[in-house]
N, C-alpha and C positions, 0 to 999 in steps of 0.2 A: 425776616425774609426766608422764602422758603429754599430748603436744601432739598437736593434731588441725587442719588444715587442710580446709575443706570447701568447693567452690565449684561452685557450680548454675547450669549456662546451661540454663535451660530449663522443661519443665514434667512431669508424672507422667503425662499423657497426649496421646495425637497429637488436636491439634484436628483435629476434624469436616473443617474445609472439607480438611484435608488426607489424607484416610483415602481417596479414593478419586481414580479415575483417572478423569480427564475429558475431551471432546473435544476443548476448546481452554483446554489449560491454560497456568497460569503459572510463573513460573519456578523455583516449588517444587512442581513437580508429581509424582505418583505417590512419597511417601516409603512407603519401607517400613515397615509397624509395630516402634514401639518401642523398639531393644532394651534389657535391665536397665542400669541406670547401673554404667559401668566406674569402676574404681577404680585406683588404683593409690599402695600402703604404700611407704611410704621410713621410713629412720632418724636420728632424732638424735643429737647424739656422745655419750648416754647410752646407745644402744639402742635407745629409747623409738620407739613405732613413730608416723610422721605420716603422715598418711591425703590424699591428695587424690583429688578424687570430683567429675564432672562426668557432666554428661547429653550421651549423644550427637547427641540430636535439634537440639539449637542446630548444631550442629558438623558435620551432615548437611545440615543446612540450608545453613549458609554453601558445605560445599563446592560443593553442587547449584548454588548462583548464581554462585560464581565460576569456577565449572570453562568453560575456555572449550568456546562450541557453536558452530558454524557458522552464518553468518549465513543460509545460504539456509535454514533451518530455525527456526532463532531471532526472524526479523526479525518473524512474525507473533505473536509473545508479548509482552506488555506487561510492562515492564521499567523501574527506575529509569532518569533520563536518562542518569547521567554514575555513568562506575564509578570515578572519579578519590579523588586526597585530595579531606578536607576544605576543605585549605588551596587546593586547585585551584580545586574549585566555588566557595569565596566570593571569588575573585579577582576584580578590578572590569572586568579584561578580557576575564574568562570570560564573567560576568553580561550585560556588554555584549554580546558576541557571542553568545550567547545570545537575548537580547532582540533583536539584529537581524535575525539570521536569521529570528525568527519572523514578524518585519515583514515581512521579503522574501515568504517565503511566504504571508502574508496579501495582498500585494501583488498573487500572482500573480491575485486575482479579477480584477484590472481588463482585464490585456487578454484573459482568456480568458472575460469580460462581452462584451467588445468583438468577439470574435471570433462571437459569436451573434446579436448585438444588429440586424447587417443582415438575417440571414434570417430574424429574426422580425418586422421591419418590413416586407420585402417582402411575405411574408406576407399582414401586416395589412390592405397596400394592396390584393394584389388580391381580396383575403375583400371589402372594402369594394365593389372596380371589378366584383364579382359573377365577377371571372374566378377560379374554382374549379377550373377543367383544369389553371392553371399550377401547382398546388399536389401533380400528379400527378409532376411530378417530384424533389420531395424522398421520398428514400429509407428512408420508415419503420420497413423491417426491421432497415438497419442502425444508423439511430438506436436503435433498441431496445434492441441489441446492446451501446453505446456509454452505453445509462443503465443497461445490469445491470452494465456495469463499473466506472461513475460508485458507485451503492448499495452494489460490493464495497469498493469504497476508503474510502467514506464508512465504512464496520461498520470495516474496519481500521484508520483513522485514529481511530474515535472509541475504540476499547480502549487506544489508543495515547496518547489523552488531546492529540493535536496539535490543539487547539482554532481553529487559524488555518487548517489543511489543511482540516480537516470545513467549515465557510464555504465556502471552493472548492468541495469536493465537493457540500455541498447546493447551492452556485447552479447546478452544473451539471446537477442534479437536477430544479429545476424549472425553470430554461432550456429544460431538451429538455423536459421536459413542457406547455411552455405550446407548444411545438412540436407534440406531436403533438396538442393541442387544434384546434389551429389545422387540422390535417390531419384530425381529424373532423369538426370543420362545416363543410371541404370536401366530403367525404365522398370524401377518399383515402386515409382507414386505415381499415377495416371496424370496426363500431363495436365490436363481441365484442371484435378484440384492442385497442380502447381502455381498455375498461369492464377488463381484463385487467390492463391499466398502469397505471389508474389505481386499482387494488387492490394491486400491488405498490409503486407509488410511493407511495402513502399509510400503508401497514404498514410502509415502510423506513422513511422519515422519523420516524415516530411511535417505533417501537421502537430507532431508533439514539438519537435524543433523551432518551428515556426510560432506557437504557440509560447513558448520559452522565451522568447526573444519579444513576446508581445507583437508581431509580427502578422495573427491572424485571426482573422474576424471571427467575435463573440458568437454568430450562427453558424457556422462551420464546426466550432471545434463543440457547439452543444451535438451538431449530427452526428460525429464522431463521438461520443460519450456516448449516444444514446445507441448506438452502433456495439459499441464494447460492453456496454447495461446488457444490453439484449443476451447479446451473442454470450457471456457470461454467464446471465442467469439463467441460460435453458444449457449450457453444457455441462455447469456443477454437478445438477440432481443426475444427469444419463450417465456421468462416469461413476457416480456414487451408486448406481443400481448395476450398471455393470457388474462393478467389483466382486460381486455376490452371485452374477451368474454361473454356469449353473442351478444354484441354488435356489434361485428363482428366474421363473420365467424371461428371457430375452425379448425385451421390448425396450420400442421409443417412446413408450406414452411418458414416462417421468419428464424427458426431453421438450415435447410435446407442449404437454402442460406447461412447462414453466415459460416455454417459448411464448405460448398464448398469453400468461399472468405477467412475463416483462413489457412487450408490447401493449396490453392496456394499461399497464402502471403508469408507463412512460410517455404516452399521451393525454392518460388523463393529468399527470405533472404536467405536458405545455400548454393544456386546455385548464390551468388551474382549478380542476377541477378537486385536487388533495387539500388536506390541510395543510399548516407551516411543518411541521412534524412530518407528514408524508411525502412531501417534497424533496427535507432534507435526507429524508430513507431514500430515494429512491436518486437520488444524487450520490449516493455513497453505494449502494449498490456494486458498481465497476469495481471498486478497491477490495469490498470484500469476498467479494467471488471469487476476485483472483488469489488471494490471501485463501480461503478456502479451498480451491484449487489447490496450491500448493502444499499445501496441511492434510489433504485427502491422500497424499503420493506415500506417505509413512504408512496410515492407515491400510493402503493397499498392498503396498510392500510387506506389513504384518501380516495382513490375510494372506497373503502365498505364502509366507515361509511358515506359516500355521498346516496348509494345507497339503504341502507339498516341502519337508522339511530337508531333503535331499538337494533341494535347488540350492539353499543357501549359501551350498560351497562356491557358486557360480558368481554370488556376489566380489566385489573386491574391495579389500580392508579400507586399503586405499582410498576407494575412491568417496567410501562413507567417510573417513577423517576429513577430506578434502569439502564434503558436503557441511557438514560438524563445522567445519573453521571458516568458511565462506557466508554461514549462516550467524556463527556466533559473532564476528565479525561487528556486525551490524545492530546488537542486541544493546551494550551503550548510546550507540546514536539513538537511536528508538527510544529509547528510556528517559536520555536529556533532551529532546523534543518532546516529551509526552505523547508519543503517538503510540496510541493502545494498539491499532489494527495492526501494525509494523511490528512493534514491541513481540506480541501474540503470535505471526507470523512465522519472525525468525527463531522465537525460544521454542516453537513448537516442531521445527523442522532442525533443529538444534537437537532436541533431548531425544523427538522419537524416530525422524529420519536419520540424522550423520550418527549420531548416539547411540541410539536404539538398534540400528542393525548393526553396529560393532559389537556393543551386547547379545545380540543373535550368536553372530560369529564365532563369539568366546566360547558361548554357551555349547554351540556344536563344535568346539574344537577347531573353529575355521581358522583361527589364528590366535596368537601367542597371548600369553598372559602379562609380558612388560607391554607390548602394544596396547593391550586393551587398559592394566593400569595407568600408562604415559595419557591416555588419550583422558582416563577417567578424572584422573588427578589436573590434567591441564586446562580440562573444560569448569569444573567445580571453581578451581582458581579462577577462571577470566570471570564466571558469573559472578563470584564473589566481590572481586574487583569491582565490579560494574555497580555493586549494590552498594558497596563501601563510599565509592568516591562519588558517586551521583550526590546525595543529598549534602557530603561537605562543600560544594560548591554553592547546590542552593541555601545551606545555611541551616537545615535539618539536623537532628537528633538521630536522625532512625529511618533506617531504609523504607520502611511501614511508611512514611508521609510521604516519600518518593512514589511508590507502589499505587496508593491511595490517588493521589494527585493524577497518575498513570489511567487510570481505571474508572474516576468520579469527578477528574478532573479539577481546577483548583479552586 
């Protein structure tokens, strides 16, 4: 008599959400339809034929998520946290370090509250002392710049589901917006580009919120991506050529150009006209702009105190430790999610933003040599920390497999 073995991962057809190619998909994105369930007949020691039969689709599936991607492409795809055993994740010193990390990260609102909290008090004062001129020198445009990169992170963190990140990112959201309030009833930001920001600030908030909560329709929140893509990728290159002005010619064309290369990228993704590979580029786009964005602000801070070495005193010790520890803050959590673009972010606005201009500081004398030691010695410690205890949780030898895993993914 014949024996039959039969075993089914799967289902007889490709769910819906999976049948098409999307702009910012996840990490079973673009399957290809179908195909018929393979089989494969073996014998018993009678002859007797045994049948095993499995659906490919489950087994497409798996390989699609485990197959390793590359994190500068991967990082803006929302992904289980930990690709570990069973037996890893429920470990008490996983959970732990888990749970802490996410505290530190939550942490980091305090000094980067702190880091806002004088110039919107001074502000206040002189809105109140009627003096409105002094409010001509806070630099509206490039705050501007600074809350489309605050809104890209916010949209990335929230698919990302880092509930302690998005907190950061929304205070930083309406921090600068209660800023540039401030600079319209001076009447030093024109009220059009207020009325402007405060259409954008209010649609981001509202749609990242609602998006969190699952709450709002999958074409909406692709408009708003491709909203934040754009706007993104034409503002990086025109702050990065700025920076150098003088020195070369003042112009929009870098702006320009990139404005014209996001918008065709961006349509040719919903007219799938890219391959899987250019989609997922251009899906991740938003995250890293903004991430570059912020990583450009050191860069440029270097070029003035390069050009102009006198200025540095006008810096405050302060408020780069405050930058340094709001940033480092978040450099664990990054690390034990494997997220490269986050990870890169903060260790880079770490070492050459909050770091690097204390080091300026010292260098001219701006302030004291235990400051600048306290600041050197405490920041070397947390990275140490961070490098040490990461991989005892995943069960690692050596920071190097953390790092590796970080960067090539696992």
């Amino acid at each position: 008599m014949a024996k039959s073995l039969v075993v089914s991962y799967g289902c007889n057809k490709v769910p819906h959400s999976l049948q098409h190619r999307t702009l910012y998909p996840n990490n079973c994105h673009s399957l290809p339809p179908l195909k018929p369930t393979l089989s494969l007949t073996l014998q018993d020691q009678n002859q007797k034929p045994l049948s095993l039969k499995y659906n490919s689709l489950t087994t497409l599936i798996n390989r699609r998520v485990s197959s390793p991607i590359t994190a500068a492409l991967d990082s803006d795809v929302p992904h289980p946290l930990h690709q570990g055993s069973v037996k890893l994740r429920s470990s008490k010193s996983f959970e732990q370090w888990d749970s802490l990390t996410a505290k530190f990260a939550g942490a980091s609102n305090i000094p980067f509250l702190l880091m806002q909290l004088p110039q919107i008090i001074l502000n206040a004062r002189n809105l109140l002392a009627g003096n409105k001129t002094a409010l001509l020198a806070v630099p509206w445009l490039g705050m501007f710049t600074g809350l489309l990169g605050n809104l890209s992170l916010l949209s990335y963190f929230t698919k990302k589901r880092e509930k302690e990140v998005i907190v950061v990112q929304t205070l930083g959201v309406v921090s600068q917006y209660v800023v540039f309030l401030q600079l319209a009833m001076a009447e030093a930001m024109p009220l059009p580009y207020f009325v402007i920001t405060t259409v954008v600030v209010t649609a981001g908030l509202i749609l990242n919120f609602t998006n969190y909560f699952n709450l709002l329709n999958a074409g909406i929140w692709r408009i708003w991506e491709d909203f934040i893509t754009v706007g993104g990728l034409s503002v990086l290159p025109q702050i990065m050529w700025s920076t150098f002005v003088p020195y070369i010619p003042n112009s929009i064309l870098p702006g320009a150009i990139a404005f014209v290369i996001a918008v065709t990228a961006v349509i040719m993704a919903r007219m799938g006209k890219l391959s899987e590979e250019g989609v997922k580029f251009v899906g991740g786009i938003s995250g890293w702009t903004a991430t570059l964005l912020f990583m450009w602000m050191p860069v440029s801070q270097m070029w003035t105190n390069f050009l102009n070495p006198d200025n540095i005193r006008g810096l405050s010790a302060f408020s780069m430790l405050l930058a340094m520890m709001g940033n480092g803050l978040m450099i664990p959590r990054a690390l034990f999610t494997r997220d490269f673009m986050w990870f890169l972010g903060s260790t880079w606005a770490t070492l050459f933003y909050g770091y690097g201009n204390i080091l300026c500081l010292y260098c001219f004398n701006a302030t004291s040599r235990e400051f600048f030691l306290a600041a050197t010695i405490g920041l070397f410690l947390w990275i140490g920390m961070a490098l040490w205890r990461d991989p005892i949780v995943y069960g690692y030898n050596s920071p190097l497999r953390s790092l590796k895993e970080l960067v090539f993914g696992s």
